[in-house]
Structure formats: structure tokens, C-alpha cells
C-alpha positions as CSV (number, residue, x, y, z in Angstrom):
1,X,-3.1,-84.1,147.3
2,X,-1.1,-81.7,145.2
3,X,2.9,-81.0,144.6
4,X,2.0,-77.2,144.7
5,X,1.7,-75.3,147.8
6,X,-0.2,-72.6,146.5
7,X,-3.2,-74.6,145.2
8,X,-3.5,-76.9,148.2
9,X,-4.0,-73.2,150.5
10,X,-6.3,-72.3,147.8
11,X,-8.2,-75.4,148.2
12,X,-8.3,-75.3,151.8
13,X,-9.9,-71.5,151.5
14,X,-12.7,-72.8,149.0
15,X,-13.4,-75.6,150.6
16,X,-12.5,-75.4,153.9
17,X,-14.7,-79.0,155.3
18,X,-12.1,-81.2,153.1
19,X,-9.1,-82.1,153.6
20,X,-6.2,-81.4,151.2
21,X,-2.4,-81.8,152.1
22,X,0.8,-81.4,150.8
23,X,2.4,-84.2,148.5
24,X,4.6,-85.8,145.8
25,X,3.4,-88.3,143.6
26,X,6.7,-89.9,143.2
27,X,6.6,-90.8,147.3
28,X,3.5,-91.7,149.0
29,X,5.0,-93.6,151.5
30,X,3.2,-91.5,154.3
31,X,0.0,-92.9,152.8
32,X,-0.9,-96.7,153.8
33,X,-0.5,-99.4,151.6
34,X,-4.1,-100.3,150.0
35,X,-6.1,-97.3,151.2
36,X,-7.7,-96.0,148.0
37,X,-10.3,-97.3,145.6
38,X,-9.6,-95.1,143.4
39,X,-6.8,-92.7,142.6
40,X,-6.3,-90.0,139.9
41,X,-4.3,-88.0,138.6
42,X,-5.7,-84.8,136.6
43,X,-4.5,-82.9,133.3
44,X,-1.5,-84.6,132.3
45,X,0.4,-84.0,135.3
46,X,1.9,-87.2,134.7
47,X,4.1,-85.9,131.9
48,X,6.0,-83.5,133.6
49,X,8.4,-86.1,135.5
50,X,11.1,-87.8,133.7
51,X,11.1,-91.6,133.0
52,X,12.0,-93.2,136.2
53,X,10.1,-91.0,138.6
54,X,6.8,-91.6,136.0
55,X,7.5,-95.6,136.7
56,X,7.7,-94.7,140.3
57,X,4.4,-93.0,140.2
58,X,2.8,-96.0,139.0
59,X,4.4,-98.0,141.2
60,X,3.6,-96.3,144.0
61,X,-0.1,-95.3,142.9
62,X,-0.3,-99.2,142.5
63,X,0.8,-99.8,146.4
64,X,-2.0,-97.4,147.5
65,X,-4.4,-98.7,145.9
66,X,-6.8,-101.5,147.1
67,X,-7.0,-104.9,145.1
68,X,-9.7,-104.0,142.4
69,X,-8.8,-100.2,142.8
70,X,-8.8,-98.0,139.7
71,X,-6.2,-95.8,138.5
72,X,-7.1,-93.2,136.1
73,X,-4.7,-90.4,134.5
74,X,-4.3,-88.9,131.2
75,X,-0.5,-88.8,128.6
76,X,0.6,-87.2,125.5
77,X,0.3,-89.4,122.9
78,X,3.6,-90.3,121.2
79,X,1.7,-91.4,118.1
80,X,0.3,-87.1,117.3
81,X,3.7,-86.1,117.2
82,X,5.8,-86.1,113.6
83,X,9.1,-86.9,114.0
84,X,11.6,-84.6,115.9
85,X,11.0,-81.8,118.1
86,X,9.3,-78.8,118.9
87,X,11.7,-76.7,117.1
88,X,10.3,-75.4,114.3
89,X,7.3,-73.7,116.5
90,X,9.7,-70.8,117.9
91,X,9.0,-69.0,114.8
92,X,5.5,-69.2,114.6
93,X,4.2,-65.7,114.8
94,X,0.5,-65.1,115.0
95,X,-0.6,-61.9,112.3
96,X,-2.7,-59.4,114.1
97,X,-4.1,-56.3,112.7
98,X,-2.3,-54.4,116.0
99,X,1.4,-52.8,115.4
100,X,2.1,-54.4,119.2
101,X,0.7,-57.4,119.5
102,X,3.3,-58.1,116.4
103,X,6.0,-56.6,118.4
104,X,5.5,-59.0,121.4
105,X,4.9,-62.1,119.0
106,X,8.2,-61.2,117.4
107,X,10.1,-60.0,120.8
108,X,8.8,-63.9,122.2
109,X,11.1,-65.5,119.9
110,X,14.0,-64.4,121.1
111,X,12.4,-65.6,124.9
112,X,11.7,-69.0,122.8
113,X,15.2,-69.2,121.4
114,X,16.8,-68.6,124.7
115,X,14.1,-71.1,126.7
116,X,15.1,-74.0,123.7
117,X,18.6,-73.5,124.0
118,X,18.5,-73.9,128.2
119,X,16.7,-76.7,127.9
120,X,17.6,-78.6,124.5
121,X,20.0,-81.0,126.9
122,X,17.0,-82.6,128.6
123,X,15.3,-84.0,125.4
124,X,15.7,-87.4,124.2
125,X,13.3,-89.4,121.8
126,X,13.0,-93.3,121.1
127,X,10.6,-95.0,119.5
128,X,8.4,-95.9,122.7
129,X,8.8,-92.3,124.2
130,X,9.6,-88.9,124.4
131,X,10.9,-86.2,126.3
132,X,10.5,-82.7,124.6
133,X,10.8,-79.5,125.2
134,X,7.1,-78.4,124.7
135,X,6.1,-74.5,123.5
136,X,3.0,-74.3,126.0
137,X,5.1,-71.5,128.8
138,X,7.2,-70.2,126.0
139,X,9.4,-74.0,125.7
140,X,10.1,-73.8,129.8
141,X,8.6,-77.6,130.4
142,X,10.0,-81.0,129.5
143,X,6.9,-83.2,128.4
144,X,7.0,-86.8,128.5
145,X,5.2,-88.0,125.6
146,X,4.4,-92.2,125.0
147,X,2.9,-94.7,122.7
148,X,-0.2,-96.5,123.7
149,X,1.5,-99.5,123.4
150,X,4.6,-98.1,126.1
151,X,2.2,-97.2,128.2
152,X,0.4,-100.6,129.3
153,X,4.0,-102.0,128.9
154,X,4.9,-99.5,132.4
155,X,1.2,-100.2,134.1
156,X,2.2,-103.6,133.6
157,X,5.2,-103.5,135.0
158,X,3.6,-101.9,137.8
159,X,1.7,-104.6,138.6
160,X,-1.5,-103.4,137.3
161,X,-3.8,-105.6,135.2
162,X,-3.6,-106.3,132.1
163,X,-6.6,-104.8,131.1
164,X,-6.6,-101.3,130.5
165,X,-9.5,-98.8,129.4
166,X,-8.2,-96.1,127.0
167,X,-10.1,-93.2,125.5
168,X,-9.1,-90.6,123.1
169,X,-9.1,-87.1,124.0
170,X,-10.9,-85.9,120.6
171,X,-12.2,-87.5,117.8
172,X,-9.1,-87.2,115.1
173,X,-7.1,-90.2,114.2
174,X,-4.7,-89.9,115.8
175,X,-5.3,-87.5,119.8
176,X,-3.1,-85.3,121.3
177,X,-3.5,-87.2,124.8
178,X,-4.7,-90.6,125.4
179,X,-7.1,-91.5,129.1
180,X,-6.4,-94.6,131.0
181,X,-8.4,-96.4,133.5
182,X,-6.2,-98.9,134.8
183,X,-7.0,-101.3,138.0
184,X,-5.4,-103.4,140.4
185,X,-5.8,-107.2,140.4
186,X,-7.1,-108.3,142.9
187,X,-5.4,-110.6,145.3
188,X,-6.7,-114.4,144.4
């Protein structure tokens, strides 16, 4: 299942024995109630929803699920970020031996500026979580950014169990994104 109707024709095409369709995370409600074993969703497509359709994700990839069913997704990690925003990387320009690659560093931030400035409205920051305007696409996409800690607070709240696998997407201290398995309880 995929939100993007491009990729679900180009799936279809490749593989043409499987079946793909059409969807939105935030509304599975065409798609039975414990059906799944195991549900995932890929790349940290997960961030680019704002807060209460990411807690309807969960609660909805929770109702799909079977009892025992595993959930696994990757987030930004709240925690790699220093305080603020993404401002300060408009300017960065990358130096480059050609006359015109520096032209169309320079002439991007002024696409940057304008990009921020549309979108500045939509960011807000706690200490739990983040929405910011992110510079991947030239500062176009709001990414939702948590802490680990937030993070088994919402699959909790989801009704997932309390015991959830994490993994860090590098080796530094502190990762850019976090990986959670996550698994439905099963019904006692």
C-alpha cells in the first residue's frame, strides 16, 4: 500500500503477480480489523504527517494488526537535533572548482529563503517533539522529529506493548533516526 499513485502503477508494472493498491496510512478502515502479522512502514514516511494524524497511524496500524503482530517503522530522532531550527542551513553553500555549480548553490538560497518563509508557520518545537521545516527538497517538507522516550509514550497509547525494540540508525551517540519494532499484546 502506498499514498502515491505513481509508485503503486510502477509497482504493478515490475511486479505485475502482486498485488499493490492505493492507500492512506491515516485511514485503513477498508482493511479488516486484525488481518496482518506484521505491518511496516518504510524510510521515515512516518514523519511527514503532523501530530494527530501520526497517533492515528498508530492507532490504526494497531487495529490491523493481529494480537502478537509486529509493527516496525523508522523516526527522526529529536535527541540529534541542537536546539532551534533548520535555519541557519539556507546559507550553506557547497565550494566547487566550477564558476556554475557556484551560481546555482548561491541562486538556491534565494529558493531556500522563499521555501522557509512559506512554510516557517507550520513549525512548532517542545521538548518531546518537533515539527521542522527540513532542508532535504530545498526546506519544502515539514518533518516530525521525537524523543525516544515520546515515542513509546504514543505506541503506548496505541495500545501497543510495552515492550518495544529500538535500534539506532548508525553508530554515533546520538542517530539521526531511531527503528522500532513494536507488537501487539495479545488478547489474554
Amino acid at each position: 500500500m502506498d499514498f502515491s499513485h505513481a509508485m503503486i502503477e510502477a509497482c504493478r508494472n515490475r511486479y505485475p503477480s502482486w498485488e499493490f493498491r492505493w492507500g492512506d496510512a491515516r485511514d485503513l478502515s477498508e482493511l479488516p480489523a486484525e488481518s496482518f502479522n506484521f505491518v511496516i512502514f518504510a524510510f521515515n514516511g512516518i514523519d511527514y504527517v503532523d501530530h494527530d494524524d501520526r497517533c492515528r497511524i498508530l492507532r490504526q496500524v494497531a487495529r490491523v494488526l493481529k494480537p502478537n503482530g509486529v509493527f516496525l517503522f523508522s523516526s527522526h530522532n529529536l535527541g540529534c537535533l541542537p536546539c532551534g531550527t533548520f535555519l541557519r542551513w539556507i546559507f550553506r553553500v557547497e565550494i566547487s572548482p566550477r564558476p556554475l555549480r557556484i551560481a546555482r548553490a548561491f541562486a538556491r538560497i534565494g529558493l531556500r529563503l522563499w521555501n522557509y518563509g512559506r512554510n516557517a508557520y507550520r513549525q512548532h518545537r517542545n521538548d518531546n517533539c518537533a515539527i521542522l521545516i527540513d532542508p532535504a527538497h530545498e526546506f519544502t517538507l515539514t518533518t516530525y522529529y521525537i524523543t525516544l522516550d515520546e515515542q513509546r509514550r504514543q505506541l503506548i497509547d496505541a495500545e501497543f506493548s510495552s515492550e518495544i525494540e529500538v535500534e539506532a540508525d548508525d553508530n554515533s551517540s546520538v542517530p539521526y533516526a531511531l527503528y522500532y519494532a513494536a507488537r501487539k499484546p495479545t488478547v489474554d
